[in-house]
MOPAC internal coordinates of N, CA, C and O (Angstrom, degrees):
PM7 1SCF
backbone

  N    0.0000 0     0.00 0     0.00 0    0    0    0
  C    1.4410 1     0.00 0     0.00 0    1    0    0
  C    1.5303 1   110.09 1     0.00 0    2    1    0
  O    1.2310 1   122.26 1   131.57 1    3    2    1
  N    1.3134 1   113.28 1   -48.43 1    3    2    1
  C    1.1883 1   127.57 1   164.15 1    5    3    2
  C    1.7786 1   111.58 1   -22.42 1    6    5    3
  O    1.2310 1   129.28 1    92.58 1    7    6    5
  N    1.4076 1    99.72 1   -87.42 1    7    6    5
  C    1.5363 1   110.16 1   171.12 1    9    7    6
  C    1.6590 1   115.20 1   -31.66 1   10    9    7
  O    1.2310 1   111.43 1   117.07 1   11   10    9
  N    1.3318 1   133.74 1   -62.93 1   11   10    9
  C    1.3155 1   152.85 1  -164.04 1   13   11   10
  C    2.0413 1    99.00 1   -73.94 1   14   13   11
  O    1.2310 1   124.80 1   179.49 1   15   14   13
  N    1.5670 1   108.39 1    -0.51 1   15   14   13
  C    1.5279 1   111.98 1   167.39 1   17   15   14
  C    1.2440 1    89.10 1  -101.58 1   18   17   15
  O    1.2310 1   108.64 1   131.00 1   19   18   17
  N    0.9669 1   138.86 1   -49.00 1   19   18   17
  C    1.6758 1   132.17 1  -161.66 1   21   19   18
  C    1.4495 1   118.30 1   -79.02 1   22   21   19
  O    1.2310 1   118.79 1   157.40 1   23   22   21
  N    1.4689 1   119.92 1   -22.60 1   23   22   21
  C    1.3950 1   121.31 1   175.31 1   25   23   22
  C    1.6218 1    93.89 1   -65.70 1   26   25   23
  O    1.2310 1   128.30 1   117.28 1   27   26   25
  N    1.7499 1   101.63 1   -62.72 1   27   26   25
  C    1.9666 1   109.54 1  -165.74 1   29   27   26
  C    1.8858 1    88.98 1   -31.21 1   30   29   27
  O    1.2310 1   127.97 1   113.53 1   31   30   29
  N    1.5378 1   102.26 1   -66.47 1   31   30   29
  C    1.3214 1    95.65 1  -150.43 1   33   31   30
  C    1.6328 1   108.48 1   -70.63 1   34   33   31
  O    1.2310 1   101.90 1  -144.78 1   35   34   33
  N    0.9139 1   150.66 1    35.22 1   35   34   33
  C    1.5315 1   150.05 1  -161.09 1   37   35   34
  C    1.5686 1   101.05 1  -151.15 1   38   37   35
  O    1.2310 1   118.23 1   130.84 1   39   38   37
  N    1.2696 1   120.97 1   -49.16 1   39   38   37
  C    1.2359 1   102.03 1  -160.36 1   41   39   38
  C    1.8307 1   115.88 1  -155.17 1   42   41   39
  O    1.2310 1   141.18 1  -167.89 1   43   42   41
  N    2.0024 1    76.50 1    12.11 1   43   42   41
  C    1.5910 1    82.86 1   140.54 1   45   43   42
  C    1.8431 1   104.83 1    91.38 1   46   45   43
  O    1.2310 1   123.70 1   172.85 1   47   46   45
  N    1.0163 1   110.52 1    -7.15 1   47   46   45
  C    1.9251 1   130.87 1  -174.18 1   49   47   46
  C    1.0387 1    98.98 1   -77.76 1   50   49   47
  O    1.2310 1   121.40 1   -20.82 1   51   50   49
  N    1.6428 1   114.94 1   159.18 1   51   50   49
  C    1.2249 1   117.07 1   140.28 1   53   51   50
  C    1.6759 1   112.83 1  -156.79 1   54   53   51
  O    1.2310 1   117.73 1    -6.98 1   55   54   53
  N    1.1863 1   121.92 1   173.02 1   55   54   53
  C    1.7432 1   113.51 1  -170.22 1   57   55   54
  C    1.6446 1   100.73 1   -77.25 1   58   57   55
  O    1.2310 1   112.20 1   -40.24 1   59   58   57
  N    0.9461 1   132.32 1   139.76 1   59   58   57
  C    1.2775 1   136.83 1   141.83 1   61   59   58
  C    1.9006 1   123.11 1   -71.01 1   62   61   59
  O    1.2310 1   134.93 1   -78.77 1   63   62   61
  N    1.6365 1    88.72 1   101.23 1   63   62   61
  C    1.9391 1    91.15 1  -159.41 1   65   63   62
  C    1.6915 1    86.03 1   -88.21 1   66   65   63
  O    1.2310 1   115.86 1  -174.27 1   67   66   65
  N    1.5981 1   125.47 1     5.73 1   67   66   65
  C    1.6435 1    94.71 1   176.76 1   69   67   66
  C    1.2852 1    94.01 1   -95.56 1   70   69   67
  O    1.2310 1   108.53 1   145.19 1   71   70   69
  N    0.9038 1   139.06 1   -34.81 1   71   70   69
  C    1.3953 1   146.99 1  -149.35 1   73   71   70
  C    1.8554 1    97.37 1   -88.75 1   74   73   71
  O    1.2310 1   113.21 1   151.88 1   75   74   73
  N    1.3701 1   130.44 1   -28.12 1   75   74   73
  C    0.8544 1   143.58 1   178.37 1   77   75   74
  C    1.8747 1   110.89 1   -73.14 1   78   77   75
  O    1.2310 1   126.66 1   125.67 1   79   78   77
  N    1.2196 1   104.79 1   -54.33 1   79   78   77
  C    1.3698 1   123.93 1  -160.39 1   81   79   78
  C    2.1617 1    93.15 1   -80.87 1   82   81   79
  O    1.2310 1   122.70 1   162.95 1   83   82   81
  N    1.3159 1   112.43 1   -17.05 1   83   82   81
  C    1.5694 1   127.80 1   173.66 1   85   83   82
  C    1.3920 1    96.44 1   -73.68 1   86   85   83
  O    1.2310 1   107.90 1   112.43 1   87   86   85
  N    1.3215 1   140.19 1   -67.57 1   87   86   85
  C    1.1670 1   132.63 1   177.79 1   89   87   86
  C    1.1117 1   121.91 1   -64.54 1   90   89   87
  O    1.2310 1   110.44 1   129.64 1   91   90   89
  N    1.2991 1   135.57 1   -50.36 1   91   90   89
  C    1.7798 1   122.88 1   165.68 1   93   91   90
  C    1.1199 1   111.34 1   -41.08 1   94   93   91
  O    1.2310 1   115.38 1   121.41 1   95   94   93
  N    1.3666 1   126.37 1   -58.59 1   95   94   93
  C    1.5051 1   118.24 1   171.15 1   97   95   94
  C    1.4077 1   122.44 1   -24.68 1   98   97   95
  O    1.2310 1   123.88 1   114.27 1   99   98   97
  N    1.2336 1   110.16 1   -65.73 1   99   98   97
  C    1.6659 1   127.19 1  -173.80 1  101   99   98
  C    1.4072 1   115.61 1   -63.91 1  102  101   99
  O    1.2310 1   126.01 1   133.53 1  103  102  101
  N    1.7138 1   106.06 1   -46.47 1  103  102  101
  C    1.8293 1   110.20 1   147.60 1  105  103  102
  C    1.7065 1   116.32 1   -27.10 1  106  105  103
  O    1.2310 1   126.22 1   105.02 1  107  106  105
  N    1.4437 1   105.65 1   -74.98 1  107  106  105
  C    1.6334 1   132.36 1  -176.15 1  109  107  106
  C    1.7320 1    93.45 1   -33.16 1  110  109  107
  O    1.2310 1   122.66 1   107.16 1  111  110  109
  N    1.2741 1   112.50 1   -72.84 1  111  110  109
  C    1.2930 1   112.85 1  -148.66 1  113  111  110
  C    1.8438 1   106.95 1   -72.27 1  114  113  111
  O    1.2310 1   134.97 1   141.88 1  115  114  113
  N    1.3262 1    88.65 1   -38.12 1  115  114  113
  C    1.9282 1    85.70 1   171.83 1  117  115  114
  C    1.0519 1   120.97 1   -57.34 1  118  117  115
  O    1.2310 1   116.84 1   142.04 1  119  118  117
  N    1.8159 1   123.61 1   -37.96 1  119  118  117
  C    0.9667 1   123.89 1  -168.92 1  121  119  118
  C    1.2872 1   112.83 1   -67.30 1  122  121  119
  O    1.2310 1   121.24 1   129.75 1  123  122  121
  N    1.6588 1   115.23 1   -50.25 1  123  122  121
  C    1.5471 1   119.42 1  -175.73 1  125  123  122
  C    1.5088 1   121.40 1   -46.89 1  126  125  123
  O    1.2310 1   128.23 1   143.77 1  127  126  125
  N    1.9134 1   101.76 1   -36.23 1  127  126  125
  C    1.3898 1   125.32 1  -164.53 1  129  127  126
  C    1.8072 1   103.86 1   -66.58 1  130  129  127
  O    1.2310 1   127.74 1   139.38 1  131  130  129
  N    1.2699 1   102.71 1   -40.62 1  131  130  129
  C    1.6953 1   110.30 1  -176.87 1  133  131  130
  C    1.1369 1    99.84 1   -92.66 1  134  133  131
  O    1.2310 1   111.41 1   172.18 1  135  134  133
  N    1.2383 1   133.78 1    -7.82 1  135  134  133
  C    1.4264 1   115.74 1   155.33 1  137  135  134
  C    1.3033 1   131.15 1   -60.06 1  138  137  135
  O    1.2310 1   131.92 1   125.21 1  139  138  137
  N    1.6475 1    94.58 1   -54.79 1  139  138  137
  C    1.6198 1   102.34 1  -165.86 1  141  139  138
  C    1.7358 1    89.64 1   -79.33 1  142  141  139
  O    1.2310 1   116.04 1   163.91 1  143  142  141
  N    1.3624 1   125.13 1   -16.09 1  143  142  141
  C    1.4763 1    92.16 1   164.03 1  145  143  142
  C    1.3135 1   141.91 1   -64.06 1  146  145  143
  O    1.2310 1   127.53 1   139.71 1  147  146  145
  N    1.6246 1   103.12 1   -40.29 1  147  146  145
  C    1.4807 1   122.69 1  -170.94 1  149  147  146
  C    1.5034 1   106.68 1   -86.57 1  150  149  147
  O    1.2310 1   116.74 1   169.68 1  151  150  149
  N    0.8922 1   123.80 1   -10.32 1  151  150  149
  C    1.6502 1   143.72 1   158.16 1  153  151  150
  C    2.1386 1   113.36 1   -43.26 1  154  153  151
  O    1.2310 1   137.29 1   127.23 1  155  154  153
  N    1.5698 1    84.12 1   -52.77 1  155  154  153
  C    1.4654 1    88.08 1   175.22 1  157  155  154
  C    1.4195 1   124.30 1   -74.89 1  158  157  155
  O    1.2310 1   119.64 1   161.04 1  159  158  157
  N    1.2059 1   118.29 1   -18.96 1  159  158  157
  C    1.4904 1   136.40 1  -140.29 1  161  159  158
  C    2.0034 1    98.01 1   -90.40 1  162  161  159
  O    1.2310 1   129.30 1   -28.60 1  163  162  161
  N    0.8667 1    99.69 1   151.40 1  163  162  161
  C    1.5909 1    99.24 1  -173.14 1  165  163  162
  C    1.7437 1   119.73 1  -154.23 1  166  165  163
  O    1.2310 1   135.46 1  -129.67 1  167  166  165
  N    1.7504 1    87.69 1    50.33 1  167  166  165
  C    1.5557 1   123.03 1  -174.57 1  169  167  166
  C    1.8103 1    95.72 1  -108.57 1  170  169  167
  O    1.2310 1   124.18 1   -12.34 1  171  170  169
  N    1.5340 1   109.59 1   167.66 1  171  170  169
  C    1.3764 1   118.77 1  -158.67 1  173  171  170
  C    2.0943 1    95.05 1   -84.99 1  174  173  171
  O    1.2310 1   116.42 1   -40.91 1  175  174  173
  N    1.1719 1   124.42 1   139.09 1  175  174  173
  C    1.0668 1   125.18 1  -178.90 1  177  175  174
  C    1.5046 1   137.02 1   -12.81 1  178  177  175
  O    1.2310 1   133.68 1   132.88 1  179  178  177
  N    1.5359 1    91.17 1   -47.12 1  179  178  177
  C    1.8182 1    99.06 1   178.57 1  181  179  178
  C    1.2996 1   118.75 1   -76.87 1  182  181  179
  O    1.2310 1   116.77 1   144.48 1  183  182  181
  N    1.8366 1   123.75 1   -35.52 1  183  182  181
  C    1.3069 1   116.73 1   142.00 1  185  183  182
  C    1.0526 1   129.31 1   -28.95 1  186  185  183
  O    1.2310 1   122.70 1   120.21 1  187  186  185
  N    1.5028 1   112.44 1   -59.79 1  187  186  185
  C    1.2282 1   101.62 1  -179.03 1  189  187  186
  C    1.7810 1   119.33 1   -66.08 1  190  189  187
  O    1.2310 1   115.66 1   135.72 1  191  190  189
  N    0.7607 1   125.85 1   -44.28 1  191  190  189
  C    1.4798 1   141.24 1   168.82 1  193  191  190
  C    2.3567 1   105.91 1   -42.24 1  194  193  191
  O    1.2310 1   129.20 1   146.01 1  195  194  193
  N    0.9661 1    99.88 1   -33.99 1  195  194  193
  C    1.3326 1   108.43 1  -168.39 1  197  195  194
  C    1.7564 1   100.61 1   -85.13 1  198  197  195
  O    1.2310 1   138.98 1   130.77 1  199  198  197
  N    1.2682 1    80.81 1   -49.23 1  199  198  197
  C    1.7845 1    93.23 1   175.14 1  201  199  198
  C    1.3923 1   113.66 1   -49.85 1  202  201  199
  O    1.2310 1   126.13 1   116.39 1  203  202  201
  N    1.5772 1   105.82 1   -63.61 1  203  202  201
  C    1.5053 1   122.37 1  -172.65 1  205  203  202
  C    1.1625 1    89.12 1   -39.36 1  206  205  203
  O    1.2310 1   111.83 1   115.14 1  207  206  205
  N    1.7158 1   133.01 1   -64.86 1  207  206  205
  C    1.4365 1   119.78 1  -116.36 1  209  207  206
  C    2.1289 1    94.25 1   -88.92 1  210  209  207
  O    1.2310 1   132.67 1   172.00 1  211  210  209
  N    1.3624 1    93.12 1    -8.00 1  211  210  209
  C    1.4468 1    99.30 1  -173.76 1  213  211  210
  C    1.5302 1    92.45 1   -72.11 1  214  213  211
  O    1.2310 1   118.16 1   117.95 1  215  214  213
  N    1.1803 1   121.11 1   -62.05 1  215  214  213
  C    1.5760 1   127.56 1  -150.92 1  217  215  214
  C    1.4879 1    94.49 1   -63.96 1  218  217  215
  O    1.2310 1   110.84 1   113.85 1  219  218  217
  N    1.5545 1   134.84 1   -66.15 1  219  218  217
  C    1.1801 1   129.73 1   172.91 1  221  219  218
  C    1.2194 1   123.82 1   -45.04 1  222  221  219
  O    1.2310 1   115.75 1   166.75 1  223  222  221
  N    1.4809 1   125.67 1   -13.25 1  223  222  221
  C    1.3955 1   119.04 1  -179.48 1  225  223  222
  C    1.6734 1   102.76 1   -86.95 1  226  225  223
  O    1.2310 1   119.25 1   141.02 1  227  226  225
  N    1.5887 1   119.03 1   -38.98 1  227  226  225
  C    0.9762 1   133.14 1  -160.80 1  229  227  226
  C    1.9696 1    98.98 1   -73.57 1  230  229  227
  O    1.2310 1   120.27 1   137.38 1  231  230  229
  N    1.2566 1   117.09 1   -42.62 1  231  230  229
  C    1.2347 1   120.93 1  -155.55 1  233  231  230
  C    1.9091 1    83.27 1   -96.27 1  234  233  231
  O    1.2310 1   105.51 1  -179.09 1  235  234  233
  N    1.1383 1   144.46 1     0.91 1  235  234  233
  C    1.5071 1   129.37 1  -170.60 1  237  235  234
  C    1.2507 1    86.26 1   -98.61 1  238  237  235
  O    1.2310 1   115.18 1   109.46 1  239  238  237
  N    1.3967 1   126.75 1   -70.54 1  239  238  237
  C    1.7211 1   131.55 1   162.80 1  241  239  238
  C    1.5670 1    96.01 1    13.77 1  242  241  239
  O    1.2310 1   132.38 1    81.80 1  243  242  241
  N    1.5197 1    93.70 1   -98.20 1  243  242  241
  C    1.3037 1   120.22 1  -156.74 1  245  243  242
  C    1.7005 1   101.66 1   -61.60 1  246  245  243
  O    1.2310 1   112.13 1   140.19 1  247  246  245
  N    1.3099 1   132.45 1   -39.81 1  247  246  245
  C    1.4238 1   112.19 1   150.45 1  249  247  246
  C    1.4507 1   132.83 1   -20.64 1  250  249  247
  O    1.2310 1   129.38 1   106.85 1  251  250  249
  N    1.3428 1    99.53 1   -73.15 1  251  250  249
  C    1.3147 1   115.23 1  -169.46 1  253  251  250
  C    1.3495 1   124.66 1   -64.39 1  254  253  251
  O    1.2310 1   123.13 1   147.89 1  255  254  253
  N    1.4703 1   111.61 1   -32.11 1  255  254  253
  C    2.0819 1   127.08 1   136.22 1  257  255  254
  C    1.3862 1   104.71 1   -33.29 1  258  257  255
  O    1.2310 1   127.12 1    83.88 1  259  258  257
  N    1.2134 1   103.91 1   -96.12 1  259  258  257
  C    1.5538 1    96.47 1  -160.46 1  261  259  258
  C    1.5510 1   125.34 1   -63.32 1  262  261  259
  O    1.2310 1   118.97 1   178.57 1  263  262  261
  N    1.6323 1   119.57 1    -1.43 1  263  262  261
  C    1.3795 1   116.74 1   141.50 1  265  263  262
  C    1.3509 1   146.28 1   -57.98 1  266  265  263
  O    1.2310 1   130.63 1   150.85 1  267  266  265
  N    1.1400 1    97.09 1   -29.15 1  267  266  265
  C    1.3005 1   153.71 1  -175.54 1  269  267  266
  C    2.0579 1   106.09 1    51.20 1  270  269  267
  O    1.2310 1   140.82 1  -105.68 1  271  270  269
  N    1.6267 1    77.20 1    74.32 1  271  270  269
  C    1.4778 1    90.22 1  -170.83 1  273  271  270
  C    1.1270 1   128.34 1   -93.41 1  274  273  271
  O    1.2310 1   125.96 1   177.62 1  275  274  273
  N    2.0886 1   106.14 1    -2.38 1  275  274  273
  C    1.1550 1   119.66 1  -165.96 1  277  275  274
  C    1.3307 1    94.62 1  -134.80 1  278  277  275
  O    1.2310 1   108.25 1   -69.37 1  279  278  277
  N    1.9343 1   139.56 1   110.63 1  279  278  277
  C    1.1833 1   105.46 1  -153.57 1  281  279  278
  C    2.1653 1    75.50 1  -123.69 1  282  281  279
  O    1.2310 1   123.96 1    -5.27 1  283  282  281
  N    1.2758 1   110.01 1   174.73 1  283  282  281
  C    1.4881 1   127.93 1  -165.64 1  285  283  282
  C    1.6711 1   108.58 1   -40.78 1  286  285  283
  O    1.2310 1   128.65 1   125.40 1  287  286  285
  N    1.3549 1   100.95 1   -54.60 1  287  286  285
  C    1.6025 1    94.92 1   169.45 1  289  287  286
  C    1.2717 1   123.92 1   -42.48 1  290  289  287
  O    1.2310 1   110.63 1   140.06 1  291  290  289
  N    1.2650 1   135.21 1   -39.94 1  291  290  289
  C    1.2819 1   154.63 1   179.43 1  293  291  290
  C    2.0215 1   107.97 1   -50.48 1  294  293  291
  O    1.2310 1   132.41 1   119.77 1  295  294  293
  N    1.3761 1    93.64 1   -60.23 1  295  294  293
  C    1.2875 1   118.55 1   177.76 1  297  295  294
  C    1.9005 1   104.90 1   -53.83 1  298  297  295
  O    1.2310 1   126.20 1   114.06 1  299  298  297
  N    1.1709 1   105.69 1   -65.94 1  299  298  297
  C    1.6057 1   113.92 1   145.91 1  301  299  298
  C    1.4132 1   107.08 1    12.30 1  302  301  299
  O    1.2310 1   142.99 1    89.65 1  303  302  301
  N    1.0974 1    72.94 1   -90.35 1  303  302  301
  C    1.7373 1   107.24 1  -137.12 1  305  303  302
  C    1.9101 1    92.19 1   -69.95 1  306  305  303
  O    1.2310 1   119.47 1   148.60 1  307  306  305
  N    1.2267 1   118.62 1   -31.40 1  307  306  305
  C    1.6507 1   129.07 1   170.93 1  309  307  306
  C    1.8181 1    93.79 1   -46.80 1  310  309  307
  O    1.2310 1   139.82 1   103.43 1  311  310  309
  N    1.4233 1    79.17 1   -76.57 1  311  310  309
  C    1.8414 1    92.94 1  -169.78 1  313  311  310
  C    1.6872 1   112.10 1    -3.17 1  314  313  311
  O    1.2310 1   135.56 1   112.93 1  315  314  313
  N    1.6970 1    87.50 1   -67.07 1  315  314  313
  C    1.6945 1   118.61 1  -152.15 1  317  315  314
  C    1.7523 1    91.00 1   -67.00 1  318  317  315
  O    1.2310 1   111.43 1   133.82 1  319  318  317
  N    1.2904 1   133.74 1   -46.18 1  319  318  317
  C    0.6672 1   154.84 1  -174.51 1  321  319  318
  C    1.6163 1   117.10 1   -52.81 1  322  321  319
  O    1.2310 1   128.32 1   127.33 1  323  322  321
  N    1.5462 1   101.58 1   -52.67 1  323  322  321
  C    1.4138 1    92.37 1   155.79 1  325  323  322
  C    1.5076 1   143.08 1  -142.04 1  326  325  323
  O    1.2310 1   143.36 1  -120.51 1  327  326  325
  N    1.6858 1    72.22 1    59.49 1  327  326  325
  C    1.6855 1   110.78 1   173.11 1  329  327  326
  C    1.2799 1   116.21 1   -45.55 1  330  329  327
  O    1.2310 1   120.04 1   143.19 1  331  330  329
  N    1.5062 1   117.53 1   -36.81 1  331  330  329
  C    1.3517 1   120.27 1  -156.22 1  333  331  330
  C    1.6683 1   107.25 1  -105.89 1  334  333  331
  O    1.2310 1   118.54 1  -171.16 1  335  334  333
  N    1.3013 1   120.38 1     8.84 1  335  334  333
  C    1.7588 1   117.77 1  -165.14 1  337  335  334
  C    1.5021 1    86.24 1   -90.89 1  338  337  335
  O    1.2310 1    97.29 1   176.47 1  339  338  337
  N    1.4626 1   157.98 1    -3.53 1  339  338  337
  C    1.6042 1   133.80 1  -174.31 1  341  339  338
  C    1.5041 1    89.61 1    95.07 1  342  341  339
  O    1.2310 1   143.36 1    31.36 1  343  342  341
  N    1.5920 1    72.22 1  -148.64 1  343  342  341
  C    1.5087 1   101.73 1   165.12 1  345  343  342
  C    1.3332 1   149.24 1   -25.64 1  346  345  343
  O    1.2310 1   136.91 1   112.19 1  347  346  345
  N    1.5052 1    84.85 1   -67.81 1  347  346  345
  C    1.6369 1    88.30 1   149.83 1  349  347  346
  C    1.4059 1   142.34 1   -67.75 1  350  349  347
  O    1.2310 1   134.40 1   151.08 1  351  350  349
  N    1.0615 1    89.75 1   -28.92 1  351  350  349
  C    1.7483 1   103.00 1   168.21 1  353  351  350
  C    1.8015 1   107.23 1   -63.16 1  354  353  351
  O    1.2310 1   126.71 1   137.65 1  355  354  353
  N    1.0403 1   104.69 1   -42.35 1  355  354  353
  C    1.6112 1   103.87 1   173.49 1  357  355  354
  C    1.3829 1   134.76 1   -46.53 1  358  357  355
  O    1.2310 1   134.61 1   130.49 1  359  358  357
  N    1.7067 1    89.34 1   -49.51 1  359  358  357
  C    1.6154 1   123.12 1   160.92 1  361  359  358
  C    1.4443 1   103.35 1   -49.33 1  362  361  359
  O    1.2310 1   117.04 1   119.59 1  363  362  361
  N    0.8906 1   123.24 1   -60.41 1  363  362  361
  C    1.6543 1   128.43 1  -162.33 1  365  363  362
  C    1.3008 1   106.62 1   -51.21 1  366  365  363
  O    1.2310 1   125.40 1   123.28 1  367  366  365
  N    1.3031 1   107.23 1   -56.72 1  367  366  365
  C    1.0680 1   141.23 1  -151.05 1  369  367  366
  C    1.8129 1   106.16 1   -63.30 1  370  369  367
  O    1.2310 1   132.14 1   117.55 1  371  370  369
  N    1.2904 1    94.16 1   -62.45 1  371  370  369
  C    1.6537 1    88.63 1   160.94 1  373  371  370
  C    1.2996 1   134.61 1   -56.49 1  374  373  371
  O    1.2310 1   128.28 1   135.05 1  375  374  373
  N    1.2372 1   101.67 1   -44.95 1  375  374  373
  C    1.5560 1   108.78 1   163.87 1  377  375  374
  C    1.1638 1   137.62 1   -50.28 1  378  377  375
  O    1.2310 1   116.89 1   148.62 1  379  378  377
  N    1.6912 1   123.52 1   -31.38 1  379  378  377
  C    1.6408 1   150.22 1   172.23 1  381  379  378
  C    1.6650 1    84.88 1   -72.50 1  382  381  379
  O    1.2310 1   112.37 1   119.41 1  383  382  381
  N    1.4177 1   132.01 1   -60.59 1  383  382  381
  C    1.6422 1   136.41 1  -175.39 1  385  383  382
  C    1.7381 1   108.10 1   -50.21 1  386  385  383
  O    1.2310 1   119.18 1   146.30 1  387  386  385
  N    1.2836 1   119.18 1   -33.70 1  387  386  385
  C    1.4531 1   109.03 1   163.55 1  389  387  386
  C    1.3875 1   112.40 1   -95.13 1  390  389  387
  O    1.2310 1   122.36 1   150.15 1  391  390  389
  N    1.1916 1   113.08 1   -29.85 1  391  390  389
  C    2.0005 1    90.58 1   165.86 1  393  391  390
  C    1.5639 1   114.74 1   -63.73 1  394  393  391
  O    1.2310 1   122.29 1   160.16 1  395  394  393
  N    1.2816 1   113.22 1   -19.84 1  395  394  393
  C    1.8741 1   112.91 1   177.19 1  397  395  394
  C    1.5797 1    97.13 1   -71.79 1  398  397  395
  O    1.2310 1   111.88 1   133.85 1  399  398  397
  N    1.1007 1   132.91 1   -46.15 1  399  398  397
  C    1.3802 1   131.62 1  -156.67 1  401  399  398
  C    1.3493 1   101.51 1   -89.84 1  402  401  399
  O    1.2310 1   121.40 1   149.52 1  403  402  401
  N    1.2530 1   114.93 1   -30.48 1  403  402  401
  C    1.5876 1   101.80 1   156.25 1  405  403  402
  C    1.7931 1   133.09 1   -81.74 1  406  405  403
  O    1.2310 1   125.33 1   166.20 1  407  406  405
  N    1.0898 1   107.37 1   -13.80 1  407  406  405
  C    1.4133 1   116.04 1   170.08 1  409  407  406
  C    1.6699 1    87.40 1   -81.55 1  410  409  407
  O    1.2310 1   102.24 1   156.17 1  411  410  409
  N    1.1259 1   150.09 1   -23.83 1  411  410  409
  C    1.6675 1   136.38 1  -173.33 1  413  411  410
  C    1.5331 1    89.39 1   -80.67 1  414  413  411
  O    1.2310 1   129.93 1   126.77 1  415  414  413
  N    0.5704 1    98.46 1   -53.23 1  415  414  413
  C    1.8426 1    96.63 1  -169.93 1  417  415  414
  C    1.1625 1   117.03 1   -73.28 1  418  417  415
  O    1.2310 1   109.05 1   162.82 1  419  418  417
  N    1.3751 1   138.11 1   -17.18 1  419  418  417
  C    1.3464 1   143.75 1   116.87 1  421  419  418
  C    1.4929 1   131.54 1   -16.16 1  422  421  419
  O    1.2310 1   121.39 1   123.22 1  423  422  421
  N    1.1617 1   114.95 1   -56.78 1  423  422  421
  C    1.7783 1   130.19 1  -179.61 1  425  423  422
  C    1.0797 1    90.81 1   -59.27 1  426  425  423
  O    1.2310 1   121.08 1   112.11 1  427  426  425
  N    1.8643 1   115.53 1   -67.89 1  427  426  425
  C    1.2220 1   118.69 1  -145.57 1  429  427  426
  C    1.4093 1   138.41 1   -78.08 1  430  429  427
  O    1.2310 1   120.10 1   180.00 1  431  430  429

């Protein structure tokens, strides 16, 4: 706490605890969600591990939408960000373009 007085007072920051407390949430709930999935599952570890990381990626997404913890600027600023990887960046890139089109259809 200490530290987080000296940034405010130095340089003018401060945490954003709603915007903070939006993403733990969305953390919270993915996590539980790929739990109790991969919980059932009775495949050799890395399956399971491969699986998990799908389902939690898929269900944090959509958390963080309907929290709306991740709002277009954000998406932005990804884009630009990894404008420059190729390929992969291409990849990304579409992929960030259906999380936008699903956060539109979300609002609306």
């Amino acid at each position: 706490m200490l530290s987080l007085n000296y940034i405010k007072k130095h340089y003018d920051l401060s945490v954003d605890w709603n915007s903070s407390a939006r993403i733990l949430l969305s953390s919270a709930i993915a996590g539980v969600l790929t739990y109790a999935a991969i919980f059932e599952l009775s495949f050799s570890s890395w399956i399971k591990l491969l699986v998990g990381t799908i389902i939690y990626i898929i269900i944090v997404v959509l958390a963080l939408l309907l929290t709306r913890a991740i709002k277009k600027p954000d998406i932005d600023n990804l884009k630009l960000m990894i404008g420059g990887l190729g390929a992969l960046g291409a990849k990304v890139n579409k992929l960030l373009n259906l999380i936008e089109r699903i956060m539109i259809f979300l609002q609306g």
